[in-house]
C-alpha positions as CSV (number, residue, x, y, z in Angstrom):
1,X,-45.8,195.3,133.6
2,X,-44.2,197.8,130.7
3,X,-44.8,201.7,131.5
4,X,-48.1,203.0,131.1
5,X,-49.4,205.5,128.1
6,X,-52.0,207.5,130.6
7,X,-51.7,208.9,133.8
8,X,-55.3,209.8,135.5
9,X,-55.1,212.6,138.6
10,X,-57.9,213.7,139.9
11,X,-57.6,216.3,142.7
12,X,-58.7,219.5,144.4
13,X,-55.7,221.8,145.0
14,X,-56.7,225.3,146.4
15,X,-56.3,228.1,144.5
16,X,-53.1,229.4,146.4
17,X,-51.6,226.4,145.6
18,X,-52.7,225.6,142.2
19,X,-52.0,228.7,141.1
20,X,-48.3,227.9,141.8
21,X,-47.6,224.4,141.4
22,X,-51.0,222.9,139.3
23,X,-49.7,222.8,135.7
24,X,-46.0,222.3,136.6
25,X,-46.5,219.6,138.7
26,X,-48.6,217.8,135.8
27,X,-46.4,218.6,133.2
28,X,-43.3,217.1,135.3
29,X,-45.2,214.1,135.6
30,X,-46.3,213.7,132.1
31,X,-42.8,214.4,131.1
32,X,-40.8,211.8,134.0
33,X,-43.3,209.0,133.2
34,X,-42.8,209.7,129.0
35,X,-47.2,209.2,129.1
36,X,-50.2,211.1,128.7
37,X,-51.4,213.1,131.9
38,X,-55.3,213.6,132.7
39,X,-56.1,215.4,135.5
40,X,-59.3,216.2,136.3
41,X,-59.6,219.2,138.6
42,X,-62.3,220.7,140.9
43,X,-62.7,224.5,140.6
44,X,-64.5,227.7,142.0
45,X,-65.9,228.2,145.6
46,X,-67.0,225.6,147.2
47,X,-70.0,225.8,150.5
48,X,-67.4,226.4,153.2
49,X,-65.6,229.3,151.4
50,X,-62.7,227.5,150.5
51,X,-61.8,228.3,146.3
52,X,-60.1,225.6,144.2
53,X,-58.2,226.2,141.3
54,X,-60.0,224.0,138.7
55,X,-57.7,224.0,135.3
56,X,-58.4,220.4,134.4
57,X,-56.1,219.2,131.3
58,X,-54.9,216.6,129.3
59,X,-51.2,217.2,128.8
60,X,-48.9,215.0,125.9
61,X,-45.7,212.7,126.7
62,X,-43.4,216.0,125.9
63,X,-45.5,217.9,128.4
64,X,-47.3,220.1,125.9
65,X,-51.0,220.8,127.0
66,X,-53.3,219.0,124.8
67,X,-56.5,220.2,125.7
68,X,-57.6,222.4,129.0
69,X,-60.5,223.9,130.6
70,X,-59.6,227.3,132.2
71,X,-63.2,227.9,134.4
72,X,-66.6,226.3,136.0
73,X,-67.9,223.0,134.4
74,X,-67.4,220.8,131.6
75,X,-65.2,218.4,129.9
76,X,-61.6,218.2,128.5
77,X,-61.4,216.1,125.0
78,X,-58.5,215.5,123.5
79,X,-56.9,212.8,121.4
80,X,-54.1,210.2,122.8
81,X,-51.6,209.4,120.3
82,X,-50.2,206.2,120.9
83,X,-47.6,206.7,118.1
84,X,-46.5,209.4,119.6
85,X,-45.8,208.1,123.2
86,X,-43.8,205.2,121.1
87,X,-41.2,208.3,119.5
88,X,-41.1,209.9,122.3
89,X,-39.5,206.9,124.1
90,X,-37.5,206.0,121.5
91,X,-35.9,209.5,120.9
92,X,-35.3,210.2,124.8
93,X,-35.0,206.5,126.5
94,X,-34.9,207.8,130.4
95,X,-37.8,204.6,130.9
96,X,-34.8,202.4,130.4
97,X,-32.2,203.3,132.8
98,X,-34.9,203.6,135.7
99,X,-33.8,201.3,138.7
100,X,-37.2,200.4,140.4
């Protein structure tokens, strides 16, 4: 199995800890894994009280935010550029010297 060109994570961080670590965290991964990061994101206050920070993206192989949705419902589009996963790899070829 070769690397993969998308990365799906859905999740629920708080709003404490969004705020800090949410779009670092996805940007690190999008740029580690040289693929596309989608991460769907549940945001506002929820029944019990408890606030999540929302903020889903999509975010591009060089960790550049595609497309993002700041607030309350709705949907992220955005396009993945195969082409562009390919240059990325071949200009910065970390994938190959991983030792899994």
């Amino acid at each position: 199995m070769g690397p993969c060109s998308l990365i799906v994570v859905p999740a629920a961080f708080t709003h404490t800890t969004g705020k800090a670590h949410w779009e670092i965290l996805l940007r690190a991964r999008a740029i580690e894994n040289q693929c596309y990061v989608l991460a769907s994101a549940q945001g506002g206050v929820h029944e019990n009280g408890r606030q999540t920070w929302g903020q889903s993206m999509l975010i591009d192989p060089w960790g550049t935010i595609v497309a993002q949705l700041p607030e309350g419902e709705g949907i992220v589009v955005g396009d993945v550029a195969l082409d562009q996963i390919a240059k990325v790899r071949q200009q910065l070829p970390a994938l190959n010297h991983r030792c899994l």
